[in-house]
VOLUMMI-322310 format. One record per residue (C-alpha): chain; x, y, z. Coordinates in pm, 1 decimal, padded with zeros to 6 digits. Example, Ala and Ser with C-alpha at 12.3 -4.5 7.8 and 13.67 -1.06 7.14 Angstrom:
<nodes>
(node 'A',(01230.0,-00450.0,00780.0))
(node 'A',(01367.0,-00106.0,00714.0))
</nodes>
This chain:
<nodes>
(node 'A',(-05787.1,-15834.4,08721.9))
(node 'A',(-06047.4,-15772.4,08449.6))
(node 'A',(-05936.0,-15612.3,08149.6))
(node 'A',(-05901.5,-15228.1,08179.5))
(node 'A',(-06188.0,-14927.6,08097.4))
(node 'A',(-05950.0,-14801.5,07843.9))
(node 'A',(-05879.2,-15125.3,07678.3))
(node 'A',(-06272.5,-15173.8,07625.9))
(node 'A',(-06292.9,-14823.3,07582.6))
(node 'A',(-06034.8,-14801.8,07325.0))
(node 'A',(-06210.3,-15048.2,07138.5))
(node 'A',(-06536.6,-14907.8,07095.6))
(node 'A',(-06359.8,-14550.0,06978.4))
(node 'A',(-06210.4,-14772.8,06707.4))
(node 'A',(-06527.1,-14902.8,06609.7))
(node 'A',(-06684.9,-14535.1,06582.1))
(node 'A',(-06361.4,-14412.5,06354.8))
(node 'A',(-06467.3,-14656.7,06126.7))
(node 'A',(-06784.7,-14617.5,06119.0))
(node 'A',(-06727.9,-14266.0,06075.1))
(node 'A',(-06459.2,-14305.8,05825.2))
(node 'A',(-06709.8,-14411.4,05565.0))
(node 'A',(-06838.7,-14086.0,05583.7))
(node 'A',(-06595.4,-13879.5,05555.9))
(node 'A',(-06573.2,-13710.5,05234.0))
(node 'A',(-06897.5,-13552.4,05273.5))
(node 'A',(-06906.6,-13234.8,05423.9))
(node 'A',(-06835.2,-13180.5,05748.8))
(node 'A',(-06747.8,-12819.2,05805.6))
(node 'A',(-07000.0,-12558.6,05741.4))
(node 'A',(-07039.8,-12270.5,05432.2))
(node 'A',(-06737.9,-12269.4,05230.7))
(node 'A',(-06390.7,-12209.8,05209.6))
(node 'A',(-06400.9,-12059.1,04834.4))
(node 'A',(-06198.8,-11743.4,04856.5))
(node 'A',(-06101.7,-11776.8,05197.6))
(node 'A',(-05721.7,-11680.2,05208.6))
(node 'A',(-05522.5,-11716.0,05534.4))
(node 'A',(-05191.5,-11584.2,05429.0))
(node 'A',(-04907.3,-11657.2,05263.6))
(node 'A',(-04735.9,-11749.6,05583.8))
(node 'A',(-04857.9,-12017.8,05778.3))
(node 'A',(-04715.9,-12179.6,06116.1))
(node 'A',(-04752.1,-12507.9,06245.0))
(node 'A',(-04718.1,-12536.0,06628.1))
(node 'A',(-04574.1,-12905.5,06758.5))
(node 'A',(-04594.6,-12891.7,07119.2))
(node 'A',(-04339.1,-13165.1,07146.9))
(node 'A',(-03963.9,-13155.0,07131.2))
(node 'A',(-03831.7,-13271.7,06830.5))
(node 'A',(-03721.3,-13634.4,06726.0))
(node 'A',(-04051.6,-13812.1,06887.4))
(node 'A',(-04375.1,-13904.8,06713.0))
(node 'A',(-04554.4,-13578.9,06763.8))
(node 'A',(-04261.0,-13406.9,06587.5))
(node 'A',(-04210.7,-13617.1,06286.0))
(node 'A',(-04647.8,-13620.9,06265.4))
(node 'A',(-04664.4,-13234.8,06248.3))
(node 'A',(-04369.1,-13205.4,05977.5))
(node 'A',(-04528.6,-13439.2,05765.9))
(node 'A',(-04825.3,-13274.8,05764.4))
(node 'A',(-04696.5,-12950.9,05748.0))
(node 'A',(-04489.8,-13040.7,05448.2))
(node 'A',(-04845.0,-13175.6,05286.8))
(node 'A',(-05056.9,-12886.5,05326.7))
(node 'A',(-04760.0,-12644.9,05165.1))
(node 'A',(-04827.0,-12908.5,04855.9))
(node 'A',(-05184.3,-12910.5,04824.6))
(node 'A',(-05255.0,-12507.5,04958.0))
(node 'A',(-04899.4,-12339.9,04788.6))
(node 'A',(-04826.3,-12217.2,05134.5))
(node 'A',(-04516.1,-12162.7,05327.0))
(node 'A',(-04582.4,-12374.7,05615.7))
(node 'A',(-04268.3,-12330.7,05878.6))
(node 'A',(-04287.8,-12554.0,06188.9))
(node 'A',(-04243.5,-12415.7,06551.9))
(node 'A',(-04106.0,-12674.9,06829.8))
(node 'A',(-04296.7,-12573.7,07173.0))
(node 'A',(-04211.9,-12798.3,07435.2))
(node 'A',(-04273.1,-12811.3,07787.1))
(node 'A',(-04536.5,-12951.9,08015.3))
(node 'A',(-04567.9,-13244.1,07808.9))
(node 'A',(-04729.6,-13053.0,07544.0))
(node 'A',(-04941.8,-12769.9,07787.1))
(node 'A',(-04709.3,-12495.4,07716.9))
(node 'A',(-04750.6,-12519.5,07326.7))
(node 'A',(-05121.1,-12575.1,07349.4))
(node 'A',(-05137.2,-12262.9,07572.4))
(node 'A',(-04957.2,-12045.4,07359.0))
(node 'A',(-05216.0,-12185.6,07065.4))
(node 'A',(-05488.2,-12012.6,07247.9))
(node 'A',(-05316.8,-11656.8,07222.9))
(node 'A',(-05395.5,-11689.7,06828.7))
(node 'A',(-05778.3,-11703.8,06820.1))
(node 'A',(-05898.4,-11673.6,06534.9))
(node 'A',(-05612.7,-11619.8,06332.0))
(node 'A',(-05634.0,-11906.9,06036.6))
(node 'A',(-05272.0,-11878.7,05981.6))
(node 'A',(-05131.1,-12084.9,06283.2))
(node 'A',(-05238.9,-12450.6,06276.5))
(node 'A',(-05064.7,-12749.8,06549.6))
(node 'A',(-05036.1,-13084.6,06514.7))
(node 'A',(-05202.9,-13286.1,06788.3))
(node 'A',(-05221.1,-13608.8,06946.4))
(node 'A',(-05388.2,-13763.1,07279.6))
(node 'A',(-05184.6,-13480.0,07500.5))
(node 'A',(-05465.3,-13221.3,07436.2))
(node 'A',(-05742.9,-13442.5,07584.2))
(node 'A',(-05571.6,-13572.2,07868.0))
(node 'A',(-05354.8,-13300.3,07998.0))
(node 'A',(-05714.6,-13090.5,08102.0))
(node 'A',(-05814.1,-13455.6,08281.3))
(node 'A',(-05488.4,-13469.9,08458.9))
(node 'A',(-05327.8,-13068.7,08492.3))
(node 'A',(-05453.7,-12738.3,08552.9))
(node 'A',(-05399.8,-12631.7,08221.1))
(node 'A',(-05634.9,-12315.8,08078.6))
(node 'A',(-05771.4,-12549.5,07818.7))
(node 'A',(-05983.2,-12829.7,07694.6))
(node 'A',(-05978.2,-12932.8,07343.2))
(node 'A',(-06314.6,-12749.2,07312.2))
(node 'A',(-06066.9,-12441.1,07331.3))
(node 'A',(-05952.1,-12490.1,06952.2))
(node 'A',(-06101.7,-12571.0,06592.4))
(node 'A',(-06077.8,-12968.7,06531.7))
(node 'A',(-05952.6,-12962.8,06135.3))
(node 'A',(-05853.1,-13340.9,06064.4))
(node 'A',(-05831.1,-13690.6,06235.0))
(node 'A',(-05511.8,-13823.8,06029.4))
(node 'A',(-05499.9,-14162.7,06178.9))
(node 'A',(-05415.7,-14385.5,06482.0))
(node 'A',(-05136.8,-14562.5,06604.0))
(node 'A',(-05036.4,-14775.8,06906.2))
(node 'A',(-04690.4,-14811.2,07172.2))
(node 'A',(-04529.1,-15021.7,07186.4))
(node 'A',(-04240.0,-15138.1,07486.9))
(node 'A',(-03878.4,-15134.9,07399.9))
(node 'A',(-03536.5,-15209.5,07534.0))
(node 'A',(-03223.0,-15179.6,07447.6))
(node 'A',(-03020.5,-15470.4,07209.4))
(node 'A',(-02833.3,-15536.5,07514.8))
(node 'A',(-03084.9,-15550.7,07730.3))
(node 'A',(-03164.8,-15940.4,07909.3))
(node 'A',(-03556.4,-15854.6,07901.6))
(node 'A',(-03704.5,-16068.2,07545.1))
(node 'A',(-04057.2,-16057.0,07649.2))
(node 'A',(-04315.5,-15797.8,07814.8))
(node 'A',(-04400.3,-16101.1,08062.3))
(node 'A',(-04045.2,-16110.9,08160.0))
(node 'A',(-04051.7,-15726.6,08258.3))
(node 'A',(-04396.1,-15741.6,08503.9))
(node 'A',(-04265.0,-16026.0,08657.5))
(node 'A',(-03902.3,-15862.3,08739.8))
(node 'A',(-04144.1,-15552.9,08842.2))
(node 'A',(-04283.7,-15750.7,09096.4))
(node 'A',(-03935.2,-15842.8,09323.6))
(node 'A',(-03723.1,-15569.2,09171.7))
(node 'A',(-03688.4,-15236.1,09060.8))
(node 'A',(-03775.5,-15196.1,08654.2))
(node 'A',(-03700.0,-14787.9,08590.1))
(node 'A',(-03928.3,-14691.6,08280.9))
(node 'A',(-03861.1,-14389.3,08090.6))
(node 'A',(-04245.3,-14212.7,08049.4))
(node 'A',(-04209.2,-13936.0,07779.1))
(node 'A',(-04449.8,-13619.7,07812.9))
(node 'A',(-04416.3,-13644.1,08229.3))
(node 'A',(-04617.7,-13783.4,08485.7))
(node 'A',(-04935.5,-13721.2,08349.2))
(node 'A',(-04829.0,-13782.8,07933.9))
(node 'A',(-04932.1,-14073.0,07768.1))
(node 'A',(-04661.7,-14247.9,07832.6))
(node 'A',(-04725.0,-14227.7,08184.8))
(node 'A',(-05091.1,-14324.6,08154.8))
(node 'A',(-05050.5,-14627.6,07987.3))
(node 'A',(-04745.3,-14739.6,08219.6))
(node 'A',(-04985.1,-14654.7,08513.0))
(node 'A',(-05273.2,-14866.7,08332.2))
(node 'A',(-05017.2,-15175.8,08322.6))
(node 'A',(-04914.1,-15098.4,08689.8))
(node 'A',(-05288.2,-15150.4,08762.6))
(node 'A',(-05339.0,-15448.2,08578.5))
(node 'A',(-05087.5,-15650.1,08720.3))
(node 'A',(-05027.4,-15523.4,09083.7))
(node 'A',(-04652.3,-15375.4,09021.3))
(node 'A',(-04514.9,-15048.4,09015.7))
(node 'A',(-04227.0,-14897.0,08775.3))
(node 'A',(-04009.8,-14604.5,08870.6))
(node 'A',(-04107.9,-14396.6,08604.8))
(node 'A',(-03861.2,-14164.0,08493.8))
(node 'A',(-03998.9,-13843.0,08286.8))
(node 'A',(-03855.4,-13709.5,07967.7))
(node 'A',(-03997.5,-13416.0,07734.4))
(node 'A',(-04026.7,-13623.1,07421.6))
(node 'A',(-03994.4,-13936.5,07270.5))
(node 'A',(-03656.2,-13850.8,07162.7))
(node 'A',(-03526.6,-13865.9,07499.1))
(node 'A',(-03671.3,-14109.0,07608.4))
(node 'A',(-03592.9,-14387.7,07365.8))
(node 'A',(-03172.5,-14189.8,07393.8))
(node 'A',(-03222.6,-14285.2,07799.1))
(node 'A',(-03320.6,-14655.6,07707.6))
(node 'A',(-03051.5,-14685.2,07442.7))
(node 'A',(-02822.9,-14536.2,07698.2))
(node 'A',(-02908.6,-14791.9,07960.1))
(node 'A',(-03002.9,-14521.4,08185.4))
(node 'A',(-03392.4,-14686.0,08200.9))
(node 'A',(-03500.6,-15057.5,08169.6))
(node 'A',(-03740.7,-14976.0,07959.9))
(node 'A',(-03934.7,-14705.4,07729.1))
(node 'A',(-04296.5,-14662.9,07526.2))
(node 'A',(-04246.8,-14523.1,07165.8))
(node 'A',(-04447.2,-14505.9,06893.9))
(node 'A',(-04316.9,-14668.0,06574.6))
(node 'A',(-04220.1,-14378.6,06396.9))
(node 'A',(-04034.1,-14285.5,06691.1))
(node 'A',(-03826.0,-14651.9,06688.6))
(node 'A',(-03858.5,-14800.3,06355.4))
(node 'A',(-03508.8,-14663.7,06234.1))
(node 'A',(-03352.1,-14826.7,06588.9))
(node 'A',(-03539.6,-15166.1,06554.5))
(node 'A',(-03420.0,-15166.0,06203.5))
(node 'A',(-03072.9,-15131.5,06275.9))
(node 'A',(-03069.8,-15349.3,06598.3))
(node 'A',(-02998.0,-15106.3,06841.1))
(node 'A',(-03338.2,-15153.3,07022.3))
(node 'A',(-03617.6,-15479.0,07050.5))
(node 'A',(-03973.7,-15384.0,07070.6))
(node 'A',(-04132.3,-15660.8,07341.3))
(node 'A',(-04446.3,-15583.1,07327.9))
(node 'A',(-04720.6,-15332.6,07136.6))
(node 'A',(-04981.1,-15202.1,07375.9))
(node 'A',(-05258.9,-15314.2,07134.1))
(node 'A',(-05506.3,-15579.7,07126.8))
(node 'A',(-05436.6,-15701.8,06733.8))
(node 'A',(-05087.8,-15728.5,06577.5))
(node 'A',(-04953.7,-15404.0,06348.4))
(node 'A',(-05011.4,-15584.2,05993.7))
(node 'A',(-04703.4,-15438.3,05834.2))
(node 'A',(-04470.0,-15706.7,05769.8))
(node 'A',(-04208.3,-15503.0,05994.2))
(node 'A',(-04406.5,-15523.5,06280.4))
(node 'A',(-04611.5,-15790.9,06238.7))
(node 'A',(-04418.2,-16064.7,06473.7))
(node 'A',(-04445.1,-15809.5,06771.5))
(node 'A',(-04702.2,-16003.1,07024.6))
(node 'A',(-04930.0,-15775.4,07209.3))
(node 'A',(-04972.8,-15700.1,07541.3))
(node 'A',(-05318.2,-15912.9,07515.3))
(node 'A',(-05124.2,-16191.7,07439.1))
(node 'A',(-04864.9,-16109.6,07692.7))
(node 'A',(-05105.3,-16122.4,07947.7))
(node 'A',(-05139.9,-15779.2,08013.7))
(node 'A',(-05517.7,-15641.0,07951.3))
(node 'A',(-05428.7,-15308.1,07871.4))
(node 'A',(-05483.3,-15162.1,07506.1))
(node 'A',(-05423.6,-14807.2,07425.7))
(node 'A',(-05423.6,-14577.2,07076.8))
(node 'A',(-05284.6,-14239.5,06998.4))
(node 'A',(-05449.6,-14024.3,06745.2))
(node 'A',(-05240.5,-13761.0,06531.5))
(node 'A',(-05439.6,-13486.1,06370.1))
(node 'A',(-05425.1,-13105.9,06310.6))
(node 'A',(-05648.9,-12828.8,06467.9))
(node 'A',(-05688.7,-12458.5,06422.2))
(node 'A',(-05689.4,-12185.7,06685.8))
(node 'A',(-06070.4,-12141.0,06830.0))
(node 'A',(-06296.6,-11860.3,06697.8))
(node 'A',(-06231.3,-11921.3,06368.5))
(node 'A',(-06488.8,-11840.8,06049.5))
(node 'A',(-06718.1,-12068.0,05931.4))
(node 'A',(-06498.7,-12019.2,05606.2))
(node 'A',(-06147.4,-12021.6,05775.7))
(node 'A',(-06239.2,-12378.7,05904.1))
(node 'A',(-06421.2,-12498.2,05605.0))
(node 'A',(-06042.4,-12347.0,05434.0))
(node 'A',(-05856.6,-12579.2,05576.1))
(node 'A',(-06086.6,-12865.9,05607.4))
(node 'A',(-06071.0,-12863.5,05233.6))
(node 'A',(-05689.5,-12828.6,05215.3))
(node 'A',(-05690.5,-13143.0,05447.6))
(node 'A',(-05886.6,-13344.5,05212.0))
(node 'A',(-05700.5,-13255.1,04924.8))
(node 'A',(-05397.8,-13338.6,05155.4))
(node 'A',(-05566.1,-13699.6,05200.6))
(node 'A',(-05545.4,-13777.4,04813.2))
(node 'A',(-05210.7,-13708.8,04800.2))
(node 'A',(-04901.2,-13986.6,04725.2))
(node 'A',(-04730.9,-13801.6,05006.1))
(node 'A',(-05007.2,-13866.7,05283.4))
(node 'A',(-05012.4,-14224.1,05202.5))
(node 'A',(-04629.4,-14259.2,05215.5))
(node 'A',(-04651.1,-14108.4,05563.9))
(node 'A',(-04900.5,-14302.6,05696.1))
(node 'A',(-04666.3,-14624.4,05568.1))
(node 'A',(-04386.8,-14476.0,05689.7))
(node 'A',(-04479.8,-14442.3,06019.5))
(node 'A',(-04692.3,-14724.9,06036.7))
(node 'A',(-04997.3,-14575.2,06070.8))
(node 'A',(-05377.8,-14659.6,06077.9))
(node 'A',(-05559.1,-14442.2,05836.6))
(node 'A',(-05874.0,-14367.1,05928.8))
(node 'A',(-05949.8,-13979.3,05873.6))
(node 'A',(-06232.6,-13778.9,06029.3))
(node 'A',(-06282.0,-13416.6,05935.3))
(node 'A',(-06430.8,-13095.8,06146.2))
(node 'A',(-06726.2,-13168.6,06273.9))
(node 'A',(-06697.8,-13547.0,06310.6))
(node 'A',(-06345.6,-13515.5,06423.1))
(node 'A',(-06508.6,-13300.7,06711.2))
(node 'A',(-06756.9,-13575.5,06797.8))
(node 'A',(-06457.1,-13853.4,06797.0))
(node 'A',(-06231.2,-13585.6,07051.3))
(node 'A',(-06568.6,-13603.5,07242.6))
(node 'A',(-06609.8,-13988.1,07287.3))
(node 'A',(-06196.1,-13996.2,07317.2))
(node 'A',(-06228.8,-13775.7,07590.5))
(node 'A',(-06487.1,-14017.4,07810.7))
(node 'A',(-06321.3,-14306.5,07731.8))
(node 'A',(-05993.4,-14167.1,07780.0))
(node 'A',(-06141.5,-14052.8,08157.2))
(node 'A',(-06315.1,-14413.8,08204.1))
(node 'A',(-05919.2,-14531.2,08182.9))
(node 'A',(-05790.1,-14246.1,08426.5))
(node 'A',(-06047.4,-14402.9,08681.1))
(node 'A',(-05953.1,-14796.1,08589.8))
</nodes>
């Protein structure tokens, strides 16, 4: 089979975030966020469970933006529907600047894939953080040692695969994308978050599970679990990671990235945005964005209001081009 719609799809997002990356410390908002003040409170919604990647993403930031705005920033934990209830819930505070979330891929593909009352048109894009991509773990004891190995047991047996987010989470999209790439078919067991997932593979209760590295790192660096594959066409560069082949080389053409970034409620003021496009920025600079984005093995390539908005748009049809590979 030729390589997938997402993988080539994937590709040329990649090639717009950096093209667009070069721009972004310009403006991208509009007016100004000068004497805009959106409380002394602030909340930011994760509409994951916590312990996965969406969790640990939307702390970090959270604890950035209380260093660079002198906010209290508390996080809220809204899980369910592999992230729809916690996006639906966002959309009860239009226009209220004081409630930010931290996002990923879940709030472009759950309106492709659920009835949900929401697109990400619905909310106020603030900040592309970065990028990162899956990769397909086991446990230490399990016999697998290669992604190869895995499709080809998938093919006379049956290879149970732990999908956090549900059956229509990201989890479950690239498994699905794999599935049609090589002919096979995993029983795909669904978990809330991350957390859960990678617990159920640990536990031996799954073959197999996608995570994110800073869902796993802290298991592959104690042993418990073996990464087999990233779903990625080049090698992660950090040294840590760098020996993981990809499914390209694997044989698998299937690529897929995640994005992690923060949005605001819709209906905000050109000021309210411009607020905490501003506070993101500042955020950017900061020792404590870069040691996150190390941490947790990240690509940095930020995008702000505006041209966030236009990357969520081109994510959105490529991300749909995949859904139809």
């Amino acid at each position: 089979m030729t390589k997938s719609k997402l993988a080539c799809a994937v590709a040329g997002t990649a090639a717009l975030t950096l093209a667009l990356a070069g721009c972004s410390g310009g403006d991208s908002g509009s007016g100004s966020g000068d004497g805009f003040d959106p409380g002394d409170r602030i909340t930011m919604i994760v509409p994951m469970g916590p312990g996965g990647g969406s969790d640990v993403s939307g702390r970090a930031i959270a604890s950035g933006l209380e260093g660079v705005t002198d906010k209290t920033i508390s996080v809220e934990n809204l899980q369910g529907g592999g992230g729809a209830v916690g996006y639906a819930e966002f959309m009860t505070h239009e226009g209220d600047a004081s409630y930010l979330l931290g996002t990923e891929t879940a709030m472009v593909n759950l309106p492709l894939t659920q009835d949900v009352p929401f697109t990400w048109q619905s909310f106020t894009p603030i900040m592309k953080v970065g990028q990162d991509s899956a990769m397909v773990v086991v446990s230490k004891d399990s016999a697998y040692t290669s992604c190869a190995e895995v499709v080809e047991a998938a093919r006379t047996s049956t290879v149970k695969a732990a999908a956090s987010g549900g059956p229509t989470g990201n989890d479950a999209i690239q498994l699905n994308l794999i599935q049609k790439d090589q002919g096979i078919t995993f029983q795909q067991v669904p978990y809330e978050s991350g957390g859960e997932a990678i617990a159920a593979a640990m536990g031996g209760h799954v073959d197999i599970a996608v995570a994110n590295p800073s869902e796993i790192v802290g298991q592959l660096e104690s042993g418990d679990m073996k990464a087999l594959c990233a779903i990625s066409d080049e090698r992660y560069s950090y040294d840590d990671l760098k020996d993981i082949p990809t499914t390209i080389e694997e044989g698998i053409n299937v690529t897929f990235s995640q994005f992690r970034g923060i949005i605001a409620p819709g209906g905000l003021s050109d000021e309210a945005k411009q607020y905490w496009i501003d506070a993101s920025k500042q955020y950017a600079e900061t020792d404590e964005f870069t040691t996150y984005m190390e941490d947790n093995y990240m690509q940095t390539a930020p995008l702000y209001g505006d041209e966030f908005a236009d990357y969520l748009s081109d994510y959105e049809a490529d991300l749909k081009a995949g859904l139809d590979a």
